[in-house]
C-alpha positions in Angstrom: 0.0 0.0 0.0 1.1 3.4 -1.4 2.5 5.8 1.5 0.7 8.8 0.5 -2.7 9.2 -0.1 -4.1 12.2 -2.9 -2.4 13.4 -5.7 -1.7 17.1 -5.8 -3.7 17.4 -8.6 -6.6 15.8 -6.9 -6.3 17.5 -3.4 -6.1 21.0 -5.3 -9.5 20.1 -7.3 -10.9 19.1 -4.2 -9.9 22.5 -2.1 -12.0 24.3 -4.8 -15.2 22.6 -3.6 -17.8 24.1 -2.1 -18.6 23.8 1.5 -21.1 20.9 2.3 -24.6 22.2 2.8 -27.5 19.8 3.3 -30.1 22.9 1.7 -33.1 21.5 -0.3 -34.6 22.9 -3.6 -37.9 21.2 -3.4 -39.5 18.2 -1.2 -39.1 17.8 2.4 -36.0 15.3 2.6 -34.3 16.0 -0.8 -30.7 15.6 0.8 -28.8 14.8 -2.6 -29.7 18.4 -3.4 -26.7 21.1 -4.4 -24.4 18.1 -4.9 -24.0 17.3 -1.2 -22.6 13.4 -2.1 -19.5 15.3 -3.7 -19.4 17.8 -1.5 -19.7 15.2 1.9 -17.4 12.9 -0.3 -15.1 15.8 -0.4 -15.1 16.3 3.1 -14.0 12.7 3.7 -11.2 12.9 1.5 -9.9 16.1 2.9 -9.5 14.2 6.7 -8.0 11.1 5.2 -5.6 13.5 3.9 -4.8 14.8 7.0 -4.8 11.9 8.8 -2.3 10.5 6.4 0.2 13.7 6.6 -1.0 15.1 10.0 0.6 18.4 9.5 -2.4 20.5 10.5 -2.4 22.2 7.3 -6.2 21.2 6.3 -7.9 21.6 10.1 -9.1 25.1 9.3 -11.0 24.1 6.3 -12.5 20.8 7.9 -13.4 22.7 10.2 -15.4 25.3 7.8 -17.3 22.3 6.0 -18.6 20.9 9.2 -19.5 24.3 10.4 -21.3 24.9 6.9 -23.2 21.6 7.4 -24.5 22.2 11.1 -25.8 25.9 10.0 -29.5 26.4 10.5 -31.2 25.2 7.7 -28.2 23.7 6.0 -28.1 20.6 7.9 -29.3 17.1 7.0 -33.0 16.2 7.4 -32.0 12.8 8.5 -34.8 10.8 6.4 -33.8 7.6 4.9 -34.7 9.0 0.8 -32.1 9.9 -1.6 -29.0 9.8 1.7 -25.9 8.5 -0.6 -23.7 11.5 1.4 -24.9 10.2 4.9 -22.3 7.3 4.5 -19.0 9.4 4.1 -20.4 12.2 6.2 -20.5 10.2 8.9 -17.5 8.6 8.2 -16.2 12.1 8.1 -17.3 12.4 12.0 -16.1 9.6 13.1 -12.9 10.0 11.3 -12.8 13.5 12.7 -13.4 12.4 16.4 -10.8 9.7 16.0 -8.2 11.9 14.9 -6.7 13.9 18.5 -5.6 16.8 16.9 -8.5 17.4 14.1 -11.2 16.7 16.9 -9.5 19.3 19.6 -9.2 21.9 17.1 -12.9 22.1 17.4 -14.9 24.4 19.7 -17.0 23.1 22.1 -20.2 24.1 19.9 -19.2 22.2 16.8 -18.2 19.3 18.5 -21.9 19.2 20.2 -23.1 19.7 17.0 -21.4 16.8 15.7 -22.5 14.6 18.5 -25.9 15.3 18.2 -25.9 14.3 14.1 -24.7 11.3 15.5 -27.3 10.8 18.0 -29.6 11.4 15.2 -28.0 9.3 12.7 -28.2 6.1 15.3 -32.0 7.1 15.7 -32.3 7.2 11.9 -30.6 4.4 10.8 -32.0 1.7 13.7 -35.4 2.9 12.4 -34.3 2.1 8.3 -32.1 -0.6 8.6 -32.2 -2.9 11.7 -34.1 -6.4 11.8 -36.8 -5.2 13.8 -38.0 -3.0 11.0 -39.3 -3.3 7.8 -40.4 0.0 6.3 -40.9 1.4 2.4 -40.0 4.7 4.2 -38.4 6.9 5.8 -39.6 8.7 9.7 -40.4 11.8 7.0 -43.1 9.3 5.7 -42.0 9.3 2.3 -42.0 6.6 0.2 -39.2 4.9 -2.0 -36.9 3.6 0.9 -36.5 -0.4 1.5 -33.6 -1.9 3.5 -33.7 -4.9 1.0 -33.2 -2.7 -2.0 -29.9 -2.6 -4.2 -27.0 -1.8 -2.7 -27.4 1.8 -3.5 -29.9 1.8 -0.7 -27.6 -0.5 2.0 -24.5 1.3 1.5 -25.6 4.1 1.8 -27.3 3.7 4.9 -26.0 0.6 7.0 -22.7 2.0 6.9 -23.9 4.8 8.8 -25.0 3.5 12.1 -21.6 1.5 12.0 -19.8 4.7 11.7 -21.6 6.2 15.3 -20.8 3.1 17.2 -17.3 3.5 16.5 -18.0 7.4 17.7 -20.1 6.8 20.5 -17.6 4.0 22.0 -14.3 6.2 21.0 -12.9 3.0 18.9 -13.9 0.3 21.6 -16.9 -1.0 18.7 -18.2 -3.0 22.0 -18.4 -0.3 24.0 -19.9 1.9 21.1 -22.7 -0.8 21.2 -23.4 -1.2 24.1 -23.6 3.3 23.7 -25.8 3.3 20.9 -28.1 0.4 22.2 -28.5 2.4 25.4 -29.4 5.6 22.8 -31.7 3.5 21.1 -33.7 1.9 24.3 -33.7 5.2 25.9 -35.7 7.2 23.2 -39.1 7.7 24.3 -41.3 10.5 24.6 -39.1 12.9 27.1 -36.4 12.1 24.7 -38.1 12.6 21.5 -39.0 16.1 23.0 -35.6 17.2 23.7 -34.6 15.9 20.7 -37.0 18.1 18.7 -36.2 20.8 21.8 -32.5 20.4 20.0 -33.0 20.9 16.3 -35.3 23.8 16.8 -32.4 25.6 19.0 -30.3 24.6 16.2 -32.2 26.1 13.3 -32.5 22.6 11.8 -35.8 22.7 10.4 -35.6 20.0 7.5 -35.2 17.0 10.4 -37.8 18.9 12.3 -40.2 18.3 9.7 -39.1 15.1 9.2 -39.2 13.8 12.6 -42.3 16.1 12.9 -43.9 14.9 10.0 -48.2 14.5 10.5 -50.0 11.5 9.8 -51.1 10.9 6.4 -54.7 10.4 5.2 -55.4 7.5 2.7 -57.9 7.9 -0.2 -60.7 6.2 1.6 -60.2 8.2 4.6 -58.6 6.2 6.7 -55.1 7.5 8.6 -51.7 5.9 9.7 -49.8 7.1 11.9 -47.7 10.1 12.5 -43.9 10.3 12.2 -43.2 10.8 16.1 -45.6 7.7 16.9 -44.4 5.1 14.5 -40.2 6.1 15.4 -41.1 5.8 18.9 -43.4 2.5 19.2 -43.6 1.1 15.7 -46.5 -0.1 14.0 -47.9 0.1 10.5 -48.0 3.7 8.8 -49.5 5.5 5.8 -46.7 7.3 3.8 -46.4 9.3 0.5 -45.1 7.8 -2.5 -41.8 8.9 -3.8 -43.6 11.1 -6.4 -45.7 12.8 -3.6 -48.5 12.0 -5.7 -49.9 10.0 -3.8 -50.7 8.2 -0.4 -49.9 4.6 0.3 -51.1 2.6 3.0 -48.7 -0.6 2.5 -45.5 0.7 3.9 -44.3 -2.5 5.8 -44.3 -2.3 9.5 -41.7 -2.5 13.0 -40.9 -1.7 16.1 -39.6 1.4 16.0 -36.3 3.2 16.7 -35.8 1.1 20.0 -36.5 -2.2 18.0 -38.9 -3.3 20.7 -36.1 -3.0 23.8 -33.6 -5.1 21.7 -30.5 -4.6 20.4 -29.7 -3.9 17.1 -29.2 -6.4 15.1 -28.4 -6.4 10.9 -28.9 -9.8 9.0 -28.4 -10.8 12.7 -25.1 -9.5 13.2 -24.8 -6.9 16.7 -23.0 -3.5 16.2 -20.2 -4.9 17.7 -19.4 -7.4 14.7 -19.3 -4.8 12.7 -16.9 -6.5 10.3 -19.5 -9.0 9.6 -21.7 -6.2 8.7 -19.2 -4.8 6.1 -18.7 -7.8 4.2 -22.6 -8.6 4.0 -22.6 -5.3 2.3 -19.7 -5.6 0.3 -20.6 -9.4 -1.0 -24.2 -8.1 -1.8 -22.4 -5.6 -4.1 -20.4 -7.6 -6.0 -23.4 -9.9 -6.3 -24.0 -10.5 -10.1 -22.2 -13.5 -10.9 -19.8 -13.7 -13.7 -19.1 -10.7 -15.7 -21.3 -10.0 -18.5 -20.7 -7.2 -21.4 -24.3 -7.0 -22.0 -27.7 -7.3 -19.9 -31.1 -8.8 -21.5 -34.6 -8.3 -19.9 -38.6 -9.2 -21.2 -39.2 -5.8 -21.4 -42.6 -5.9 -23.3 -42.9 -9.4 -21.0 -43.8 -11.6 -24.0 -41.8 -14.6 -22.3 -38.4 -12.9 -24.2 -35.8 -11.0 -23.0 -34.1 -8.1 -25.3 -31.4 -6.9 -25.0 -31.6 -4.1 -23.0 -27.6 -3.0 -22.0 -24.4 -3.3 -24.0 -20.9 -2.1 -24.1 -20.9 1.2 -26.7 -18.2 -0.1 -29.0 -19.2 -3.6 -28.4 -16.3 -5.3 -27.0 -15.7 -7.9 -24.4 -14.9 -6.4 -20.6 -11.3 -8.3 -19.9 -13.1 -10.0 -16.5 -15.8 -11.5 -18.9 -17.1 -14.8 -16.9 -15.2 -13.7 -13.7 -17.3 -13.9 -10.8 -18.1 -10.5 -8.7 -20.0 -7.8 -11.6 -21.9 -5.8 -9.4 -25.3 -6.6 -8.6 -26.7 -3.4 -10.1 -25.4 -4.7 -13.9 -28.0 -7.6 -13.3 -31.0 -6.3 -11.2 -34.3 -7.3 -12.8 -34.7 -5.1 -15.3 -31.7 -2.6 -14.3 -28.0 -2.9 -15.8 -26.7 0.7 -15.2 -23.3 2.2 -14.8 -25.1 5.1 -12.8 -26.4 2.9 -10.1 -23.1 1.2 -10.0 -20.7 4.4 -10.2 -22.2 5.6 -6.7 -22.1 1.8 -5.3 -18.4 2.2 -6.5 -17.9 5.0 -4.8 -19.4 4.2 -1.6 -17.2 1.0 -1.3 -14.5 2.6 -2.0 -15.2 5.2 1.0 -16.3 1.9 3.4 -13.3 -0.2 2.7 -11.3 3.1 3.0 -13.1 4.4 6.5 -13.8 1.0 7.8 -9.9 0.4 7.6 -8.8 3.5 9.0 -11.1 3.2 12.0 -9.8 -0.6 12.8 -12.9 -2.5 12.5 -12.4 -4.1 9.0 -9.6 -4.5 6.9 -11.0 -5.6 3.4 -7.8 -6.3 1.8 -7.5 -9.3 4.4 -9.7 -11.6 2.9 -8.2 -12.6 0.0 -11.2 -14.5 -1.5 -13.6 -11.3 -1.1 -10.6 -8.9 -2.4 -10.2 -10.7 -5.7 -14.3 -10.6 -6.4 -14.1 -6.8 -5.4 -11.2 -6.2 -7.5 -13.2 -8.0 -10.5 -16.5 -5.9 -10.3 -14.5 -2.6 -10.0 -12.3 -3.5 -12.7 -15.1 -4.6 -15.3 -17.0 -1.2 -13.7 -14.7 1.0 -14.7 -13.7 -0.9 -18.2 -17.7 -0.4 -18.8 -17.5 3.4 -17.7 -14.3 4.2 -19.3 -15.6 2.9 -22.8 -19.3 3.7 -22.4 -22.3 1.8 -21.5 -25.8 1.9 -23.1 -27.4 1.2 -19.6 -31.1 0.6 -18.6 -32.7 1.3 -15.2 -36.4 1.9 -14.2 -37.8 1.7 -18.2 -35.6 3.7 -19.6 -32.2 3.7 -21.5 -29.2 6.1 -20.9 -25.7 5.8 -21.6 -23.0 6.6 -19.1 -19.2 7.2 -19.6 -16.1 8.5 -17.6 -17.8 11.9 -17.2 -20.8 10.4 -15.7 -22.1 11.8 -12.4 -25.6 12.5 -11.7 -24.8 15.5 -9.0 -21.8 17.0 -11.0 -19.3 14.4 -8.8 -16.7 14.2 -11.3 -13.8 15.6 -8.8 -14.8 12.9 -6.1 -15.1 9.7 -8.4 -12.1 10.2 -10.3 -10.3 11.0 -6.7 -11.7 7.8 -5.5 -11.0 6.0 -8.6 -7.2 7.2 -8.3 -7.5 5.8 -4.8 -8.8 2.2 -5.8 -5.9 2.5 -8.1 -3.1 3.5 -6.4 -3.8 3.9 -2.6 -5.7 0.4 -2.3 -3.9 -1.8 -4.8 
């Protein structure tokens, strides 16, 4: 492994991004809005760096990006829709908390600031991701969230909660556990009313209506339940759909941010197995089988499938029949080098985060490494060349350039990294 970590080149790109803001342009939980997965991505990157040279030279604007993203009204809404930047933002905490002389350069304010999003995050993520709970939404009550979903959805938010318990138990991932379990148990209703005491003090609306949100009213009248009674005891729920068109009353069901009194638990694993946890995600990733330079699916469902997905120039990825393409080249009817750029990129910031916080070391395991190493490899073949890609009924093509939130500077930084910091 490579001593250094950025290039020049890409640590000067990544100075000239913008400070991470969580602000919305429309909806109630929009938080991929003003390219926040770059710019929380960015953030990331910036405290590897210093962690890596530990010269001091970057505190000052760390510091300004976590102070830009716990600003009234410019924090996250901590809703479990559209949340690909939760993952290296809290990463980014974490990082930041284990890192002596990054963490104490911090006034008391932001550091409280921090711990709170934590807090929240923990509260967030048992509620979307754990065992005990089941839901097609979000606690905003919007639709178009499902723990089972492609990895787009897991790594995103899984990672997360992972992230706090390594926070919360200052490296000790038992002791962080046993924290965050204790979080989780004790939120009730003289907790949920501090906590909403907190984010109006703070000037963080977004999560206040989130957290906040009312109970929706189905077409024939009926009504679920509001967004502070489900988090706290579970239950079914009405919620909208992802359009906002429309209510639906089949949102799954739980128990609720405390999981009934139990501890957290993902595909069984407790927090404190948290390496477990990483390569369930990581596996499901690189879950498509042999590689494949093209994707068919019955689109008009005549008992046929098309081709739907192809290499631009036609050729052959080199890994062709090596096992570990990534899942989201063969979902059902999706075969998409978007999808599969930002599940790139989120691996990449897991493996990365989970190794420098000591609770996984990817590389390790030599049998995952190689099936890892073959789905990025035939992803970025695919990207580099250009791929005609299909995902929810519709083509697109997707190249080098892609990035659906202008995240050019942080894919091809990460991609540098896979390259030459991680191989």
């Amino acid at each position: 492994m490579s001593t250094t970590f950025l290039s020049k080149e890409h640590l000067d790109k990544l100075l000239g991004m913008e400070l991470l803001t969580y602000r919305a342009d429309a909806k109630r939980a929009n938080d991929n809005a003003n390219n926040s997965f770059g710019r929380a991505t960015t953030l990331f990157l910036l405290i590897m760096e210093e962690r890596t040279k530990g010269d001091g030279a970057l505190v000052d604007k760390i510091a300004e990006h976590f102070r830009s993203a716990t600003a009234p009204e410019q924090a996250p809404s901590f809703d479990a829709i559209c949340l690909w930047n939760y993952c290296p933002y809290s990463a980014s905490i974490a990082l930041a908390k284990a890192t002596p002389h990054l963490w104490n350069a911090f006034d008391e304010e932001l550091r409280a600031r921090l711990t709170f999003t934590m807090e929240m995050y923990a509260y967030l993520e048992s509620f979307a991701t754990s065992d005990y709970n089941s839901y097609s939404t979000g606690p905003g009550l919007t639709g178009n969230y499902h723990k089972g979903w492609n990895p787009n959805y897991r790594l995103a938010n899984v990672p997360v909660i992972l992230f706090a318990t390594h926070f919360f138990g200052d490296g000790d991932m038992k002791i962080g556990a046993a924290r965050v379990n204790e979080l989780l148990h004790g939120y009730n209703e003289e907790k949920y009313d501090e906590m909403v005491g907190r984010l109006k003090a703070y000037g963080w609306d977004r999560a206040l209506n989130v957290w906040c949100a009312p109970a929706m009213q189905h077409e024939d009248g009926t009504y679920g339940t509001d967004a502070k009674t489900v988090t706290l005891y579970g239950g079914e729920t009405y919620a909208l759909d992802y359009t906002h068109s429309y209510v639906k009353k089949e949102v799954g069901t739980g128990l609720g941010v405390t999981n009934g009194g139990n501890d957290y638990l993902y595909h069984e694993h407790p927090l404190y197995e948290a390496g477990a946890i990483v390569e369930d995600l990581l596996r499901f990733n690189y879950s498509g089988g042999a590689v494949k330079s093209d994707h068919h699916y019955d689109v008009d469902r005549d008992g046929e499938a098309e081709l739907v997905a192809w290499i631009l120039d036609h050729s052959t990825s080199p890994y062709q029949g090596q096992m570990g393409m990534m899942k989201e080249f063969a979902s059902g009817n999706r075969s998409s080098t978007g999808y599969c750029s930002h599940d790139f990129q989120l691996t990449t910031i897991l493996i990365l985060a989970s190794g420098a916080l000591g609770f996984y070391q990817a590389k390790e395991n030599e049998e995952l490494w190689n099936i890892i190493t073959v789905g990025n490899g035939d992803f970025l073949y695919k990207n580099e060349i250009g791929y005609q890609g299909f995902a929810t009924g519709s083509y697109g093509t997707s190249t080098k350039t892609h990035s659906e939130e202008n995240e050019g500077t942080v894919y091809f930084a990460l991609k540098y990294l896979w390259k030459n910091f991680l191989n």
